[in-house]
C-alpha positions as CSV (number, residue, x, y, z in Angstrom):
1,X,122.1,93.1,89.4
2,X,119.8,93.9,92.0
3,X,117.4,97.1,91.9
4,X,117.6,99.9,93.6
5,X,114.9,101.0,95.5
6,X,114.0,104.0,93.0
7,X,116.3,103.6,89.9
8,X,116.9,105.9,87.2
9,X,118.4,105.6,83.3
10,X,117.6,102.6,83.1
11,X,118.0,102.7,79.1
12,X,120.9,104.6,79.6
13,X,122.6,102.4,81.6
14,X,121.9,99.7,79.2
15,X,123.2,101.8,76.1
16,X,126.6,102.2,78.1
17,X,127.0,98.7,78.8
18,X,126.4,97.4,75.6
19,X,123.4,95.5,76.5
20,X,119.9,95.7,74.8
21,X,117.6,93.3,77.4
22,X,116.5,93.7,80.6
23,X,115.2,90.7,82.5
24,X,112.7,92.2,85.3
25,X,111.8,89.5,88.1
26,X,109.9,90.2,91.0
27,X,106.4,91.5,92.4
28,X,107.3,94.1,94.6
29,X,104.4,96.9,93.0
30,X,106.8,100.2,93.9
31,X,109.8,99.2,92.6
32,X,107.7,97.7,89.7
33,X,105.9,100.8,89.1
34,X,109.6,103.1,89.5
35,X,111.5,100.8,86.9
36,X,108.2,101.1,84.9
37,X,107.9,104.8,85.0
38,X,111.3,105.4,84.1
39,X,111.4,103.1,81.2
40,X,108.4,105.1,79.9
41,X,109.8,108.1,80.1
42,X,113.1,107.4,78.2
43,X,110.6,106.2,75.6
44,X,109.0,109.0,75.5
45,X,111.5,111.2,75.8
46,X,113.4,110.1,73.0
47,X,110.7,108.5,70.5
48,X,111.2,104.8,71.2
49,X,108.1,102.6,70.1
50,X,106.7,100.5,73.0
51,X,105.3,97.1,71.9
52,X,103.6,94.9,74.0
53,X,103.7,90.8,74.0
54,X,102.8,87.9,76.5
55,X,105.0,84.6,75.9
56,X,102.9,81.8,76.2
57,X,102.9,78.1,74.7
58,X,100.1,79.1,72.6
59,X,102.0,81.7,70.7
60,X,101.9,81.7,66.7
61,X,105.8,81.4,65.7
62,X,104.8,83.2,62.7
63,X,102.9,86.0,64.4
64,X,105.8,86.1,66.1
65,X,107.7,87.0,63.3
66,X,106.0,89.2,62.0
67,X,105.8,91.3,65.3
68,X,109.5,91.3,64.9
69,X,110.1,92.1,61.6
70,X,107.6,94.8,61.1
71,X,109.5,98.0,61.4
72,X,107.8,101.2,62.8
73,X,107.1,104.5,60.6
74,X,107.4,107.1,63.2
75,X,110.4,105.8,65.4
76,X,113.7,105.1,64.7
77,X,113.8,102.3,67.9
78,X,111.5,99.9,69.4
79,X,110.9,98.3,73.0
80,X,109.6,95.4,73.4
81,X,107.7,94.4,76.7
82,X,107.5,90.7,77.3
83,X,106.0,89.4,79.7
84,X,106.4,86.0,80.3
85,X,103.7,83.5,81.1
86,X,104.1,81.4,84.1
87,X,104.7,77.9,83.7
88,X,106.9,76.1,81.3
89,X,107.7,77.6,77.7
90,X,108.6,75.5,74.9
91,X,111.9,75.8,73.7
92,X,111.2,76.7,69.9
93,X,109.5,79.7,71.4
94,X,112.1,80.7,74.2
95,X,115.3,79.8,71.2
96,X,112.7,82.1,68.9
97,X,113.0,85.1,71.6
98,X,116.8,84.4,72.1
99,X,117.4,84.6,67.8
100,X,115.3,87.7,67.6
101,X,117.2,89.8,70.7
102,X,120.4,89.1,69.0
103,X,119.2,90.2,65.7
104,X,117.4,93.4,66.6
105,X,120.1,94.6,68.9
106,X,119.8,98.1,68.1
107,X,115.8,97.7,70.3
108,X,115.1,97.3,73.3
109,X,113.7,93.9,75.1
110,X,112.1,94.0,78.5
111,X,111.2,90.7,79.9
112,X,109.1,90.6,83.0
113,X,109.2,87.4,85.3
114,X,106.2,87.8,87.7
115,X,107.7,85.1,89.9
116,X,109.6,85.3,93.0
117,X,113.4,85.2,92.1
118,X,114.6,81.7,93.8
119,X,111.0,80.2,91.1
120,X,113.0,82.0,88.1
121,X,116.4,80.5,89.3
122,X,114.6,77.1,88.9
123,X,114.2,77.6,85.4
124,X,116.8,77.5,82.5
125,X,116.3,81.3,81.5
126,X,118.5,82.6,84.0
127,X,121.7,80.8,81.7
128,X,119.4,81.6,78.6
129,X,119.5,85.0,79.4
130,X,122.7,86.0,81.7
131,X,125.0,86.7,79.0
132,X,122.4,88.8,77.1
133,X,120.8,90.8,79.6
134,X,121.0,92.9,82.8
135,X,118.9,91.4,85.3
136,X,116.7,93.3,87.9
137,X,115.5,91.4,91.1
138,X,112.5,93.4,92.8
139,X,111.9,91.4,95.7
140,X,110.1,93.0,98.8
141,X,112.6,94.2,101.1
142,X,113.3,92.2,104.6
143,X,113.5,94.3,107.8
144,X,117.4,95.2,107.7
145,X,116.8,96.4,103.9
146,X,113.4,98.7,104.8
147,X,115.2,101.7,106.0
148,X,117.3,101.5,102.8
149,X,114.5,101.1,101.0
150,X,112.4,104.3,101.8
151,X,115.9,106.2,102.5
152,X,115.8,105.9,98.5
153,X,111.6,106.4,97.8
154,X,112.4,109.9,99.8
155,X,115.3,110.7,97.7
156,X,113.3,109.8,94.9
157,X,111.1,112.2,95.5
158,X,113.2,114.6,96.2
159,X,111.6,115.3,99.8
160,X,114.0,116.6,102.6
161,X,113.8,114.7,105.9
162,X,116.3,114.1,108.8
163,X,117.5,110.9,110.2
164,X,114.9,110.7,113.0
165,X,111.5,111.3,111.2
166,X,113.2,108.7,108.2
167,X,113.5,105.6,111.6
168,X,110.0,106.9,112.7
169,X,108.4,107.0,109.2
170,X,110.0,103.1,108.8
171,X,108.4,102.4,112.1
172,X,105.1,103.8,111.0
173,X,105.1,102.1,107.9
174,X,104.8,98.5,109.7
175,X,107.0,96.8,107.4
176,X,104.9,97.8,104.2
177,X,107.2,99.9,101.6
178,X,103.3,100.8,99.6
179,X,102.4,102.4,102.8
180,X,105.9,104.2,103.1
181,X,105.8,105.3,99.6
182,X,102.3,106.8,100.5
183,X,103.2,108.6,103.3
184,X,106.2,110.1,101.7
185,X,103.7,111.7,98.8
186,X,101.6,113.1,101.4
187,X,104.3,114.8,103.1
188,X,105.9,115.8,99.8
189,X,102.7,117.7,99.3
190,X,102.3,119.0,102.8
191,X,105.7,120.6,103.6
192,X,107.2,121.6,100.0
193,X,110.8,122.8,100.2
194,X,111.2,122.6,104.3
195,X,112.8,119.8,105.7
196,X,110.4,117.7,107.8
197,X,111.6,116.2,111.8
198,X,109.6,113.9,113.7
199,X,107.4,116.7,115.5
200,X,106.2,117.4,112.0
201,X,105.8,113.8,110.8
202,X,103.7,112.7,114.1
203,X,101.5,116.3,113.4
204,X,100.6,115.6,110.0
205,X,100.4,111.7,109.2
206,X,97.1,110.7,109.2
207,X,96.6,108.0,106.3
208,X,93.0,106.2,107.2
209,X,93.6,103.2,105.4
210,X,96.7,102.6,107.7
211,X,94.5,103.3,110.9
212,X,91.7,101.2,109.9
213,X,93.7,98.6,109.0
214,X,95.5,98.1,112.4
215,X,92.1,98.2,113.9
216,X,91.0,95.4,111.7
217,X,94.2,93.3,113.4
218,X,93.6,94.5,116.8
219,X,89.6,93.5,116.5
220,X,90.7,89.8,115.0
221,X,93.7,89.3,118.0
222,X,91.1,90.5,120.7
223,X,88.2,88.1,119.3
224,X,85.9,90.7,118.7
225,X,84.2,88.7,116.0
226,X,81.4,91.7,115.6
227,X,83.9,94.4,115.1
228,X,86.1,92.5,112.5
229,X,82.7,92.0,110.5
230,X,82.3,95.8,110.5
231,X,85.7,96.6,109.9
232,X,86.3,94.5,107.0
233,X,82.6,95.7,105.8
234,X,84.2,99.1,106.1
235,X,87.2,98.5,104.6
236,X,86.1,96.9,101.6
237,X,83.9,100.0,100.5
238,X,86.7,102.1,101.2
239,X,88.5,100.4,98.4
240,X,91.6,100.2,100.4
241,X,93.8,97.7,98.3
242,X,94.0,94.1,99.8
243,X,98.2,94.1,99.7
244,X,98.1,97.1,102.5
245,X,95.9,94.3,104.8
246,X,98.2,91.2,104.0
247,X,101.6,93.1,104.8
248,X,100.0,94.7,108.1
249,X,99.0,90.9,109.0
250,X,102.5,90.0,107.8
251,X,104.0,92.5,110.0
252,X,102.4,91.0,113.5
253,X,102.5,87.5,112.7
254,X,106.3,87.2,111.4
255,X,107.2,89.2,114.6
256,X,104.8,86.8,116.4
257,X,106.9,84.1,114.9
258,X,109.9,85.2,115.6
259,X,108.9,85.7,119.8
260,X,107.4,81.9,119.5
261,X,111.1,80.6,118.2
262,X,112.9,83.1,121.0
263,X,114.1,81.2,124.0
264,X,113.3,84.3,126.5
265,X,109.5,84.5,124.4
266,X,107.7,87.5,125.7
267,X,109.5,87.6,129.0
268,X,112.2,89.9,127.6
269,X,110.6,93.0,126.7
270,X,113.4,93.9,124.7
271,X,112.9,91.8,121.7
272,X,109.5,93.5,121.1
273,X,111.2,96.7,120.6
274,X,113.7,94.9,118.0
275,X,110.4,93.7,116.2
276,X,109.3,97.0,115.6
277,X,106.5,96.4,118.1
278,X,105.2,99.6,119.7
279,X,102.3,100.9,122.0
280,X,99.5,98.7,121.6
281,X,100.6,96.4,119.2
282,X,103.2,95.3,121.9
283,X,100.0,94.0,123.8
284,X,98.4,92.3,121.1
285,X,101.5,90.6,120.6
286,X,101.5,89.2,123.9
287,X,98.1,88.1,123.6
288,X,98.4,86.5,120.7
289,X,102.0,84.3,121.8
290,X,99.7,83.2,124.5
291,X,96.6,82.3,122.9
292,X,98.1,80.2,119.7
293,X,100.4,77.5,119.0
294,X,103.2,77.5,116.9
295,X,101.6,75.6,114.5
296,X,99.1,77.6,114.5
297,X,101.3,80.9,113.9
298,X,102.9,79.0,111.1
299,X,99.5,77.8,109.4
300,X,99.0,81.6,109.6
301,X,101.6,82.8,107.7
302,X,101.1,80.3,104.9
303,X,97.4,82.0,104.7
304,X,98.7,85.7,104.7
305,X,101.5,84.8,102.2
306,X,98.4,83.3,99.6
307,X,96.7,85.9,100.4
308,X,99.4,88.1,99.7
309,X,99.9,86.5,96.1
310,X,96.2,86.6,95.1
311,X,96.7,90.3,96.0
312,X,99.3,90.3,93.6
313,X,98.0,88.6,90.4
314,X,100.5,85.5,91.2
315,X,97.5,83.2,92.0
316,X,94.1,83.0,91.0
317,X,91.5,84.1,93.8
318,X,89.4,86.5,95.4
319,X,91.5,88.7,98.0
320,X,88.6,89.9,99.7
321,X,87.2,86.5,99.9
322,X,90.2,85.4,101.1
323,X,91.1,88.2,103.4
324,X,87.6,87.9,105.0
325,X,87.6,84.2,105.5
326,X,91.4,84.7,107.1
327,X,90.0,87.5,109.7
328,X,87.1,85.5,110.9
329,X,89.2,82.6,111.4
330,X,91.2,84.5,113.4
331,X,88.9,86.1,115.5
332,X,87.0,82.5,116.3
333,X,90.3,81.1,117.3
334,X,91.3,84.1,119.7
335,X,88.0,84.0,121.1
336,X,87.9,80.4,121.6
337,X,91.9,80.5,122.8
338,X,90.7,83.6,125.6
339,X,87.6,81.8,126.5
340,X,89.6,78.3,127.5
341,X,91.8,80.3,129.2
342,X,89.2,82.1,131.5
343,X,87.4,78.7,131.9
């Protein structure tokens, strides 16, 4: 099954189907973090032992054993959370997993795959595991799925809003559900009990990060090489998190994608609008589709989405590092792109 945006029971819900494993696949970090929250809370809440292991071929089969076997004093049920090491697991260790979640079927077994779901499909678990498990995909949600997405974060959090302020705050959020779920917590804590309209969203939003963010994009697309130095100087002592700068890059440059592949391009104003492209960002956009190539857009996108899993703990790297050398790039390139233009 596929996750909802903010789910609840999820012990519960496994209880009443008659299942005791959850396989958890996925990086997006707010559904991560909801699924994780709620399964700490039923644990909690009704005295279930949380136990923590990381499957990898190095594993001790014995140790294993032992993990299994030894019974807690002080609660009557136990959850094991599994993550599972990337890569290929042997299968005396994956059949050792399978043995023990059928014999201890009064515990719990969460298995986290920190993998996108069409890697885990790749891989034999998905039959290991289908008839034994729910299974909870928590991929990052595309552009038709974001208003869903934070329609459920605001339920979530029990915040009242109406229809207009919910299509401005998915506007606002540029794609990036971290940046919605945010917003929604300030204005949870801003306007308690009233419902909140547009007028009252516009007033009141004022998340830095966000701001300095886009100006970090807008310095790199106009090839302001001195102001994206500052600005990533800035941001980096900030501590603003390195996933909020990949998703505002992956915002412009899958839109700027999308114009390059559009037989009207940037003649038809209209499909800016459709791209969520507002204000200014509507004239970067059109400075950028000038200025690069579509190989170059694409060679972009491969960047931001490394960047994006470095960010994440899928690969090994430096973010900032990363993030820094990607900005710079980009700012050379506009400048050169402007400057052959003008010559």
């Amino acid at each position: 099954m596929y996750a909802k945006y903010a789910p609840t029971n999820i012990l519960e819900n496994l209880d009443t189907n008659k299942k005791n494993c959850l396989a958890l696949v996925g990086t997006e970090p707010v559904q991560l973090r909801s699924i994780k929250d709620d399964i700490n809370n039923s644990c909690k809440k009704n005295e279930i032992e949380k136990i923590k292991i990381k499957f990898e071929n190095s594993i001790d089969l014995r140790d294993l054993d032992h993990i299994f076997n030894s019974k807690s004093l002080f609660a009557s049920k136990r959850l094991f959370d599994i993550e599972i090491a990337d890569g290929v697991i042997k299968k005396e260790i994956k059949e050792a997993l399978l043995k023990n979640i059928k014999k201890y079927s009064d515990d719990y077994f969460l298995l986290y795959f920190k993998k996108h779901f069409k890697d885990y499909k790749k891989q034999n678990w998905n039959d290991l595991l289908k008839n034994l498990s729910f299974l909870i995909n928590t991929e990052e949600p595309d552009n038709e799925q974001l208003f869903e997405a934070i329609d459920q974060r605001i339920i979530f959090h029990q915040v009242a809003m109406n229809n207009e302020a919910k299509k401005l705050l998915v506007n606002y959020s540029m794609g990036n559900l971290i940046q919605a779920e945010n917003d929604i917590r300030v204005l949870k804590l801003m306007y308690q009990n009233q419902e909140i309209n547009e007028k009252m969203l516009l007033e009141q939003i004022t998340n830095g990060s966000r701001h300095d963010s886009f100006s970090l994009l807008e310095y790199c697309i106009n090839g302001d090489l001195k102001k994206t130095s500052q600005a990533l100087i800035n941001l980096a002592e900030e501590g603003i998190q390195p996933v909020m700068i990949s998703g505002i890059f992956a915002w412009f440059f899958k839109a700027i994608a999308r114009i390059k592949n559009s037989s009207n391009q940037i003649s038809n104003s209209n499909i800016l609008i459709k791209l969520k492209l507002f204000g200014n960002s509507q004239n970067l956009a059109t400075f950028a589709v000038r200025n690069l190539n579509s190989n170059q857009v694409k060679a972009c996108l491969q960047k931001i989405q490394e960047i994006d899993q470095i960010s994440k703990g899928l690969k090994i790297g430096d973010p900032w590092l990363e993030i820094n050398r990607f900005s710079i790039g980009i700012t050379k390139m506009m400048n050169k792109g402007k400057n052959l233009k003008n010559g």
